[in-house]
VOBA-1610 file (N, C-alpha, C; in pm, whole numbers, padded with zeros to 5 digits, always signed):
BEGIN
Unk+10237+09989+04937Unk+10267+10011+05078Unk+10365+09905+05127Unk+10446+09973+05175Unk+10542+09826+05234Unk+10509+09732+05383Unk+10602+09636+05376Unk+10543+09539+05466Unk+10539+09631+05610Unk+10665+09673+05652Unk+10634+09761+05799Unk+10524+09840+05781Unk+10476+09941+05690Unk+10371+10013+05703Unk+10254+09899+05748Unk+10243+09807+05666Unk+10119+09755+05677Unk+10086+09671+05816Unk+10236+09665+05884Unk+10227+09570+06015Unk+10163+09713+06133Unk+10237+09840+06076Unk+10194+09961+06184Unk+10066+09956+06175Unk+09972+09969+06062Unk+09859+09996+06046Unk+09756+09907+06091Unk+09808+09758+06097Unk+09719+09689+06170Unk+09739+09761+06317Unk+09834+09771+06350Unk+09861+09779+06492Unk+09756+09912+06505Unk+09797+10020+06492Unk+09711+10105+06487Unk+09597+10080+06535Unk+09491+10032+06399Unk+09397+09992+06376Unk+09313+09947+06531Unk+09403+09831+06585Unk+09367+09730+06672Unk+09395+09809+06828Unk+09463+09928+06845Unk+09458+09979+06948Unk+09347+10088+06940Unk+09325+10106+06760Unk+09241+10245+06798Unk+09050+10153+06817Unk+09050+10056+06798Unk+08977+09987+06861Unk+08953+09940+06956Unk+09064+09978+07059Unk+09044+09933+07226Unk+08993+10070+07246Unk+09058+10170+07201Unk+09033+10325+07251Unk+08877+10332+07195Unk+08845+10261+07105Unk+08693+10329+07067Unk+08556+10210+07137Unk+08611+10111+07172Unk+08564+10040+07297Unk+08540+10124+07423Unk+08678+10190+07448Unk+08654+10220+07592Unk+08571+10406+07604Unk+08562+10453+07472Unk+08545+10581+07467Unk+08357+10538+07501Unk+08361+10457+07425Unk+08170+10407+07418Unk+08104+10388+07564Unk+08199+10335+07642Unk+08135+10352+07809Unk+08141+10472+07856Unk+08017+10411+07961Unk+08017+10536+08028Unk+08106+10512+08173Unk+08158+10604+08257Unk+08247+10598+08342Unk+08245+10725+08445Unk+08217+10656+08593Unk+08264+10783+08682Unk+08389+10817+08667Unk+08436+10918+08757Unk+08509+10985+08700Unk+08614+10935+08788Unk+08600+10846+08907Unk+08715+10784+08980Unk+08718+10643+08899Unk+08671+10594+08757Unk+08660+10446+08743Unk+08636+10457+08586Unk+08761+10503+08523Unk+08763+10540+08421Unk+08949+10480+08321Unk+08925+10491+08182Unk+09023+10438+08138Unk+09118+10525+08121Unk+09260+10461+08104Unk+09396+10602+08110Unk+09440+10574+07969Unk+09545+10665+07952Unk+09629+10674+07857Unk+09740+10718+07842Unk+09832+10646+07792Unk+09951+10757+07806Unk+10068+10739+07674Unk+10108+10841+07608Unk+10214+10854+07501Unk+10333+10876+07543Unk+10425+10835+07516Unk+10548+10813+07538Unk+10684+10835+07367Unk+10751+10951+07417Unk+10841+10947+07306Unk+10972+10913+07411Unk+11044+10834+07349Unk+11189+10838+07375Unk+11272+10839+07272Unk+11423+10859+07306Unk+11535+10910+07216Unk+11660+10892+07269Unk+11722+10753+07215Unk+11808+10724+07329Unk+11933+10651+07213Unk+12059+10670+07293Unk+12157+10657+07198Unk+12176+10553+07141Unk+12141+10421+07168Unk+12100+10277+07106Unk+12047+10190+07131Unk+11992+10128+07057Unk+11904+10064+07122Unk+11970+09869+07158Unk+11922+09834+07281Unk+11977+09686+07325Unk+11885+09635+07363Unk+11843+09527+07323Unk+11732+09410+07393Unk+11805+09273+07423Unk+11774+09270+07548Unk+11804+09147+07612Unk+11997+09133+07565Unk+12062+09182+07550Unk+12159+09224+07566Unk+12264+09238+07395Unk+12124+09225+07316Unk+12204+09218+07152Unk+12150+09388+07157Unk+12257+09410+07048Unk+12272+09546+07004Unk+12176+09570+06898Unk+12103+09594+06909Unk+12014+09629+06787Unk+12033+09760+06700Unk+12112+09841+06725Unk+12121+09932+06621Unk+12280+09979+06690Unk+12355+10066+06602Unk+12470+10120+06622Unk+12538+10250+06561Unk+12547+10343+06640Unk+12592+10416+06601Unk+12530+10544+06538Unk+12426+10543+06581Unk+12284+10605+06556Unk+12153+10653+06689Unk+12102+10742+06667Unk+12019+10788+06752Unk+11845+10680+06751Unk+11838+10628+06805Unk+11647+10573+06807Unk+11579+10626+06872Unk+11457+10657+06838Unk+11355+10716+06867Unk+11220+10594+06873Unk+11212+10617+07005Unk+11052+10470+07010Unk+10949+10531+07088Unk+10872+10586+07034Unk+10710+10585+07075Unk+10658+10501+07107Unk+10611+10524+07226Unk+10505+10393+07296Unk+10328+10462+07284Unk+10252+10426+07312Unk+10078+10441+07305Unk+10047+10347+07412Unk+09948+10367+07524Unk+09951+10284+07646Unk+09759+10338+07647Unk+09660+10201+07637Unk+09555+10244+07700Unk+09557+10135+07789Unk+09416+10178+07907Unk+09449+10080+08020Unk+09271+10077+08096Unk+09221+09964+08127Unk+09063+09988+08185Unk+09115+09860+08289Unk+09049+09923+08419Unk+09047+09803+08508Unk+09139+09668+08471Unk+09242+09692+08520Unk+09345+09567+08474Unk+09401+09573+08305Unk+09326+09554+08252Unk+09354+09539+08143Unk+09424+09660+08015Unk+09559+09668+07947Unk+09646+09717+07868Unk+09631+09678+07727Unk+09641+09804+07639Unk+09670+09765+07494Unk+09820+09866+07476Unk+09913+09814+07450Unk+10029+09947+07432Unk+10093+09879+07287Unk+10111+09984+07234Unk+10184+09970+07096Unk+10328+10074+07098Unk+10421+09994+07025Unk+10560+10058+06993Unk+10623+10041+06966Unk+10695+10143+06910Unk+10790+10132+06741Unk+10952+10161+06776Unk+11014+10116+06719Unk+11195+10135+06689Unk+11230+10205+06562Unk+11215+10374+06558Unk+11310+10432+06439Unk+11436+10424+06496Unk+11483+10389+06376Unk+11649+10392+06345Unk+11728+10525+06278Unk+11771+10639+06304Unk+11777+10734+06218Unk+11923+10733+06132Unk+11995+10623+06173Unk+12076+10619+06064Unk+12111+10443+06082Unk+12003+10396+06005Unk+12032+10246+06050Unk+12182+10200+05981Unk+12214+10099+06060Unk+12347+10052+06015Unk+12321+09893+05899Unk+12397+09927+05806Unk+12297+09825+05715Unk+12438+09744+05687Unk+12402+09580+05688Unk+12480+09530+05616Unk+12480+09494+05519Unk+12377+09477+05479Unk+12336+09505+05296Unk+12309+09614+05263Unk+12276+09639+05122Unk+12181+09778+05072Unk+12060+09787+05144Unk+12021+09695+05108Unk+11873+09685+05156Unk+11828+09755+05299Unk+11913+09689+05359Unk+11910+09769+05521Unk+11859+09850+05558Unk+11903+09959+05461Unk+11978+10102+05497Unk+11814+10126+05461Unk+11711+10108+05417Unk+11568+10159+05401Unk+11506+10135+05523Unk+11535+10044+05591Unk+11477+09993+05750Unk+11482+10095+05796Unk+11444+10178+05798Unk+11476+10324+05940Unk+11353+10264+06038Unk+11279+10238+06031Unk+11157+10193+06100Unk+11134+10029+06098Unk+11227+09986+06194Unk+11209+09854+06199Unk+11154+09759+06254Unk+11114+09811+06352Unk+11019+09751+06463Unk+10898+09801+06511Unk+10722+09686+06520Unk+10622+09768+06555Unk+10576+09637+06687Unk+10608+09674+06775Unk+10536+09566+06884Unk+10387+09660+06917Unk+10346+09502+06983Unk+10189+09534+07032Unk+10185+09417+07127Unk+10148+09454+07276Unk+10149+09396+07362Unk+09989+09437+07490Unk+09886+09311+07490Unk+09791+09294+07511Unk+09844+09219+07699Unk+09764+09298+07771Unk+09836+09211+07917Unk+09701+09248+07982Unk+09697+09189+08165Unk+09639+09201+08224Unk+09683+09176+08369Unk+09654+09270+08455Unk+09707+09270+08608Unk+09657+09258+08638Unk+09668+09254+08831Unk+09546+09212+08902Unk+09650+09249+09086Unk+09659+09273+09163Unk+09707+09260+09282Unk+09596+09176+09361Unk+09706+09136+09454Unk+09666+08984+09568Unk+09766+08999+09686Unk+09701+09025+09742Unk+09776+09053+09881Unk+09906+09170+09863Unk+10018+09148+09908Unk+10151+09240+09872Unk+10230+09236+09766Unk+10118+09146+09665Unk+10193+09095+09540Unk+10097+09183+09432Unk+10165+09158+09293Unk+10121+09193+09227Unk+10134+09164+09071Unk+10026+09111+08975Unk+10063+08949+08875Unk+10018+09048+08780Unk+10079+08984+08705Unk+10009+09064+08539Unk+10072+08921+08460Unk+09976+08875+08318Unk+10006+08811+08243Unk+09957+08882+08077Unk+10021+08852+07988Unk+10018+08899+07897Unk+10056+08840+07701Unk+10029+08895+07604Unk+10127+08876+07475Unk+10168+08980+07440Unk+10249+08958+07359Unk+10331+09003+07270Unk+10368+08971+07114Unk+10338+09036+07034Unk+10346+09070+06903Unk+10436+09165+06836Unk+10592+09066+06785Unk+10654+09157+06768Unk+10711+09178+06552Unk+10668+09243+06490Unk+10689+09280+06388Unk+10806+09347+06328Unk+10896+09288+06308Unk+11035+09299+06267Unk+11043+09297+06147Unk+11179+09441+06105Unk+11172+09436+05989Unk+11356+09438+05961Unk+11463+09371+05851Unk+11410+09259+05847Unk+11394+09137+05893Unk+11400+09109+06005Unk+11401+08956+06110Unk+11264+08927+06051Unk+11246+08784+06144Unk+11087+08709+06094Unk+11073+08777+06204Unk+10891+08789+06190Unk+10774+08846+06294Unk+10813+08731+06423Unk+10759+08729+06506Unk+10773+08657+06650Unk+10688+08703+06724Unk+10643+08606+06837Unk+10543+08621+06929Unk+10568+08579+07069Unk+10541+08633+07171Unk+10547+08565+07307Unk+10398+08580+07356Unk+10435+08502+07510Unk+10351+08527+07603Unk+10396+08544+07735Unk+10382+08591+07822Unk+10444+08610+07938Unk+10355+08589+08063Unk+10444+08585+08197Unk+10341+08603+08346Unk+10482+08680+08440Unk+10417+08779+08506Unk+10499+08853+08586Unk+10459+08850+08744Unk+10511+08878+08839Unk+10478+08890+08958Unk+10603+09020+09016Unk+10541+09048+09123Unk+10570+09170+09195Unk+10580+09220+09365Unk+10663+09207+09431Unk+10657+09235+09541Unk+10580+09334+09592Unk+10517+09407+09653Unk+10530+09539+09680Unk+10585+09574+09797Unk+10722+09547+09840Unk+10781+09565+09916Unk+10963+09675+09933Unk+11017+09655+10021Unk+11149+09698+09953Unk+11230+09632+09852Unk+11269+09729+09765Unk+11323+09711+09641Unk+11250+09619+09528Unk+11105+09619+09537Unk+10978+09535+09466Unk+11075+09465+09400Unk+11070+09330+09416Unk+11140+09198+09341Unk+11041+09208+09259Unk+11118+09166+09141Unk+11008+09109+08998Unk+11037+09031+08923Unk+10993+08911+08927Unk+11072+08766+08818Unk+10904+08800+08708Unk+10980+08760+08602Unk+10908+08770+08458Unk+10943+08657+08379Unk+10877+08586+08356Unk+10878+08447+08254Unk+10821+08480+08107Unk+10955+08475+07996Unk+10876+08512+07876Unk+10883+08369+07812Unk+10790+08291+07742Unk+10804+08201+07645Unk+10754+08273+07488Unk+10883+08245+07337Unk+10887+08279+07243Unk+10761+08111+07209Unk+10735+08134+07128Unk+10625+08075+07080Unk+10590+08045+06917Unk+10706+08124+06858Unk+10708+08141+06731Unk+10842+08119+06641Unk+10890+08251+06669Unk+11026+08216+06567Unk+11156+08187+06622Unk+11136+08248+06735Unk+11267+08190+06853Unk+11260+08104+06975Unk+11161+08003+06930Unk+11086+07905+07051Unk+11163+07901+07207Unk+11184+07958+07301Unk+11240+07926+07419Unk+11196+08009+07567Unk+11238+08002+07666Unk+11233+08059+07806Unk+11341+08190+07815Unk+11299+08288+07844Unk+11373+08369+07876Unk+11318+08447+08038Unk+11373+08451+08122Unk+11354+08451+08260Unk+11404+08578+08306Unk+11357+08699+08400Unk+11441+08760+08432Unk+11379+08808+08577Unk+11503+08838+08692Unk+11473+08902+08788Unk+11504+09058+08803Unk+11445+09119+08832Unk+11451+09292+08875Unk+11485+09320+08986Unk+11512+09435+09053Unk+11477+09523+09163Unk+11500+09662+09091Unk+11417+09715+09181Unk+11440+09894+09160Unk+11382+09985+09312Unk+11441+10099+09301Unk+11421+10176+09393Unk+11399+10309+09359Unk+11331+10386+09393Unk+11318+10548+09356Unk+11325+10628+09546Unk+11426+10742+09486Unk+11443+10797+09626Unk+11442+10932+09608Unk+11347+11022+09710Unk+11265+11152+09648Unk+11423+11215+09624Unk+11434+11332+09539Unk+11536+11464+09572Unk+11515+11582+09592Unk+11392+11609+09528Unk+11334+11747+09558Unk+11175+11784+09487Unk+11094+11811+09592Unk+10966+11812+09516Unk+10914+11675+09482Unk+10854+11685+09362Unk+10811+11535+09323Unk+10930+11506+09233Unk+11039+11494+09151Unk+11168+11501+09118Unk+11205+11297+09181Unk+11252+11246+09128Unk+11306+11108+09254Unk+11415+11041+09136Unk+11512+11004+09253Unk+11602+10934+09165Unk+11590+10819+09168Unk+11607+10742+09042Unk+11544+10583+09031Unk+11657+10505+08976Unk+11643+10397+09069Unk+11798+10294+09051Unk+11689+10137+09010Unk+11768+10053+08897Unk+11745+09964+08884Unk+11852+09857+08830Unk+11808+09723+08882Unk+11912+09611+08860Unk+11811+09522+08782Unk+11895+09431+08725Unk+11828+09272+08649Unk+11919+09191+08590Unk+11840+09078+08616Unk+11941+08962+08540Unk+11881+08884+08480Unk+11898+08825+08381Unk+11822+08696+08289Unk+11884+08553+08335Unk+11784+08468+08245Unk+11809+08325+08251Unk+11766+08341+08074Unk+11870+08245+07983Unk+11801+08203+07841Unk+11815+08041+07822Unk+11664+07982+07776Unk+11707+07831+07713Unk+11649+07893+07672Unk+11730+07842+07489Unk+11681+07794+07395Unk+11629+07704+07346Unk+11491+07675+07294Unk+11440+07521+07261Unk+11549+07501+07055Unk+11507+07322+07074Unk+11548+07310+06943Unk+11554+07370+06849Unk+11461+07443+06763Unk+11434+07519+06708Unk+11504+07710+06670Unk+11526+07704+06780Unk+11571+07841+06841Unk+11678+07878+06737Unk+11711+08001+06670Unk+11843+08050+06651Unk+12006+08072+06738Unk+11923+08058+06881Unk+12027+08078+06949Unk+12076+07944+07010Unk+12237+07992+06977Unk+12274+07828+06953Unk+12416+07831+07070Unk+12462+07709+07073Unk+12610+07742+07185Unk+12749+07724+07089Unk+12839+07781+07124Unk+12929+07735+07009Unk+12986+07630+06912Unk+12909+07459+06993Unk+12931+07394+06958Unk+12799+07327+06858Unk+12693+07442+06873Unk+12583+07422+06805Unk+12477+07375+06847Unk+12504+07320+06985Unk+12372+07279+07081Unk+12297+07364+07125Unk+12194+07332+07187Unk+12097+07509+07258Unk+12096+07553+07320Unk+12134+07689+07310Unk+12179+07764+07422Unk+12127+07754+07558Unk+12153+07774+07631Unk+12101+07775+07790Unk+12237+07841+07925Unk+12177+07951+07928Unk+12252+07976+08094Unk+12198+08108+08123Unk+12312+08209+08182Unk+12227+08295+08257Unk+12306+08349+08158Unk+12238+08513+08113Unk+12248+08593+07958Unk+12317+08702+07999Unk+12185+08813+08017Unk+12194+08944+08037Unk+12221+08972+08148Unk+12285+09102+08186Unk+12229+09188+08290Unk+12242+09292+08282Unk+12164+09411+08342Unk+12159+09532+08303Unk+12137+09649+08475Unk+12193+09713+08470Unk+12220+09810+08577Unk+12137+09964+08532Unk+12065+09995+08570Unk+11994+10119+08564Unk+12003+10299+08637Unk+12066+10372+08625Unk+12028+10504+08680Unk+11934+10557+08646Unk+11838+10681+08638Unk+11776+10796+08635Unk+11673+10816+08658Unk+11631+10975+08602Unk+11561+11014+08699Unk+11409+11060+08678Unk+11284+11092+08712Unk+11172+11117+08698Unk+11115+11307+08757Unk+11115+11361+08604Unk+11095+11456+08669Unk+10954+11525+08603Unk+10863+11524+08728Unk+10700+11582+08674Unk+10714+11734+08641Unk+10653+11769+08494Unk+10650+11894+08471Unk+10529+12001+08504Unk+10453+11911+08484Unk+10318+11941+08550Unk+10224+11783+08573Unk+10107+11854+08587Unk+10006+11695+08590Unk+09992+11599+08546Unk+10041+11644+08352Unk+10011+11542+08263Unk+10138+11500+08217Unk+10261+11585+08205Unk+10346+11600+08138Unk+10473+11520+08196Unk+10575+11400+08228Unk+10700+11407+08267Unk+10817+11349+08206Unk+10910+11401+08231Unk+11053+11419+08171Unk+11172+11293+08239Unk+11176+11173+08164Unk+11261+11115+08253Unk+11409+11072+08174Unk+11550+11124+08188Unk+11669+11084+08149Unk+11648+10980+08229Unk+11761+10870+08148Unk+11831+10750+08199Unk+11905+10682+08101Unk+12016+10642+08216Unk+12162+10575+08194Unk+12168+10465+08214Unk+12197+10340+08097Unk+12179+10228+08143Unk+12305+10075+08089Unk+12368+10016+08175Unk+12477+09957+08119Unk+12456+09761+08115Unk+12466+09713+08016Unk+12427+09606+07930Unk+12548+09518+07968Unk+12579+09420+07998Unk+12675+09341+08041Unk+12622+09170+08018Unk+12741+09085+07944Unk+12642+08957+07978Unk+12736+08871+08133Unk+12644+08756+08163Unk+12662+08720+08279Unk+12729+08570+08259Unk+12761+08528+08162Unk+12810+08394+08156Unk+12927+08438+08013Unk+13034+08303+08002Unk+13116+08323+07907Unk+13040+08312+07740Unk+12944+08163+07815Unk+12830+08124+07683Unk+12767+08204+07611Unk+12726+08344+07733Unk+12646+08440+07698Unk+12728+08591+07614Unk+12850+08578+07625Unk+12946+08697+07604Unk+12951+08579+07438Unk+12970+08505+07423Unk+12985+08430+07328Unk+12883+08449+07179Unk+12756+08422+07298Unk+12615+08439+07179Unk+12634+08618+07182Unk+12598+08658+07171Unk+12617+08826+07184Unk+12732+08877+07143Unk+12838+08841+07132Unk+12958+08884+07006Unk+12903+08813+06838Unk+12852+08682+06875Unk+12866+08638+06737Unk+12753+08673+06681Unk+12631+08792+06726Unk+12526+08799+06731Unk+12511+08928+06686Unk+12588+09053+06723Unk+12553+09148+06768Unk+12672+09201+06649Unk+12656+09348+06612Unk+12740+09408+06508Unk+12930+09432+06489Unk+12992+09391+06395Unk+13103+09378+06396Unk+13181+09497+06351Unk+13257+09569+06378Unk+13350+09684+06303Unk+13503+09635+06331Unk+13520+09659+06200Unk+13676+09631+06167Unk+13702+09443+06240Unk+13628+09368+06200Unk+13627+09243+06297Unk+13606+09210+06388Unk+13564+09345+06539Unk+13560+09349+06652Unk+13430+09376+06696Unk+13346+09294+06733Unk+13221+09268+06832Unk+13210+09356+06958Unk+13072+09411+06993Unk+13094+09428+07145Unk+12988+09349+07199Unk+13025+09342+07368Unk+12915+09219+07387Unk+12837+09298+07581Unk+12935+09438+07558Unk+12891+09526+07691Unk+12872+09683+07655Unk+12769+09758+07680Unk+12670+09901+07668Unk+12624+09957+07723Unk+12692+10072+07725Unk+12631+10182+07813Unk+12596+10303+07732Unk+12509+10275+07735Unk+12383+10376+07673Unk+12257+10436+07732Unk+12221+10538+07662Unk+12110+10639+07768Unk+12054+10708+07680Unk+11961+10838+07730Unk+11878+10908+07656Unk+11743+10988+07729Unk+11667+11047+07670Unk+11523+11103+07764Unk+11439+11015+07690Unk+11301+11019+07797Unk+11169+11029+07699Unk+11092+11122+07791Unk+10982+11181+07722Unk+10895+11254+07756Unk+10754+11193+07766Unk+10666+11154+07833Unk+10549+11134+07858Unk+10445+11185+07890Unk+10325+11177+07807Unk+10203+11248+07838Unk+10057+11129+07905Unk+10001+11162+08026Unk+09927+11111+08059Unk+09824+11140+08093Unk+09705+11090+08042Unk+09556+11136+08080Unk+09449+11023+08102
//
């Protein structure tokens, strides 16, 4: 069995053990645990503003259970025509299995969740965070998110949000979102500045369209369009020398999109 199989299968394993936790209670029927599956299919995939795949379709399933505050969600990155720079590569179609353990809570007009993260990369080293989020519930819900890497890419990665959803017809709403990062890198870190010191400034940012459309109760359909830009020269810098090269030429800005479909119960 290879190493990604065996990282899915824990994962598995460890969610189908929250689900068989929460199946064992008993529960009214207003005070009960959710769930929800998630396929998406989107033309490439970008985190935090590196290109992670190119030129190829990804497909990432999410798994979401949830009891009074508390989340287990698991999810994967197929690659269906990974771009390999070795031989080796090119077997990665399934390169990524995260699993992320959190917990919310609202307090007044706010709203906190803290959490980990477990991320299983194939082939990068495995890595881990932890995070704390907060939440307006106001216009355009502000949301700053503090991630600290903890493992293989030791550093702060910071980001602020807004978003908005505005009805169009029926339950149907069009949903706009903005964000921007902050990255230090600690010593350790891979991410470095050109002169080899550790990185630090403001990174990403990312601009959001689309839209949410319920098919029925359980079922909804959401496209979205989304464009990847970095915000400093430092940051256009790490992200060319980072991110995939053709014919010598880097990109370090993406606009990319796709559906997913979601089922919830």
């Amino acid at each position: 069995m290879g190493e990604v199989a065996k990282k899915l299968l824990v994962g598995v394993a460890a969610t189908g053990v929250c689900l068989s936790m929460l199946s064992g209670m008993a529960f009214a029927e207003e005070d009960k645990p959710t769930a929800n599956l998630t396929v998406g299919a989107y033309s490439q995939y970008i985190w935090r503003g590196f290109e992670l795949s190119k030129d190829s379709v990804v497909v990432q399933p999410s798994m979401t259970v949830a009891y009074k505050g508390f989340s287990a969600n698991l999810w994967g990155n197929l690659d269906t025509n990974q771009y390999a720079t070795t031989a080796a590569d090119e077997t990665n179609k399934w390169n990524e299995t995260d699993m992320t353990l959190a917990y919310g809570w609202d307090m007044g007009p706010a709203t906190f969740s803290v959490g980990y993260i477990y991320y299983a990369l194939n082939p990068s080293s495995d890595t881990q965070e932890v995070f704390a989020s907060a939440a307006l519930n106001t216009l355009l819900k502000p949301t700053l998110t503090v991630y600290r890497d903890i493992d293989a890419a030791p550093g702060w990665y910071t980001t602020l949000g807004i978003s908005h959803s505005f009805p169009v017809k029926d339950d149907i709403t069009l949903d706009l979102g903005a964000q921007a990062s902050y990255l230090k890198a600690s010593t350790s870190s891979p991410y470095k500045e050109a002169d080899g010191s550790n990185y630090s400034g403001f990174h990403d940012g990312v601009l959001s369209v689309g839209f949410t459309v319920p098919v029925n109760k359980y079922i909804t359909v959401s496209p979205k369009l989304s464009y990847s830009f970095p915000l400093s020269n430092d940051a256009k810098d790490l992200l060319k020398s980072a991110n995939f090269a053709t014919v010598g030429k880097s990109d370090d800005s993406f606009v990319y999109g796709g559906v997913a479909v979601s089922m919830a119960f």
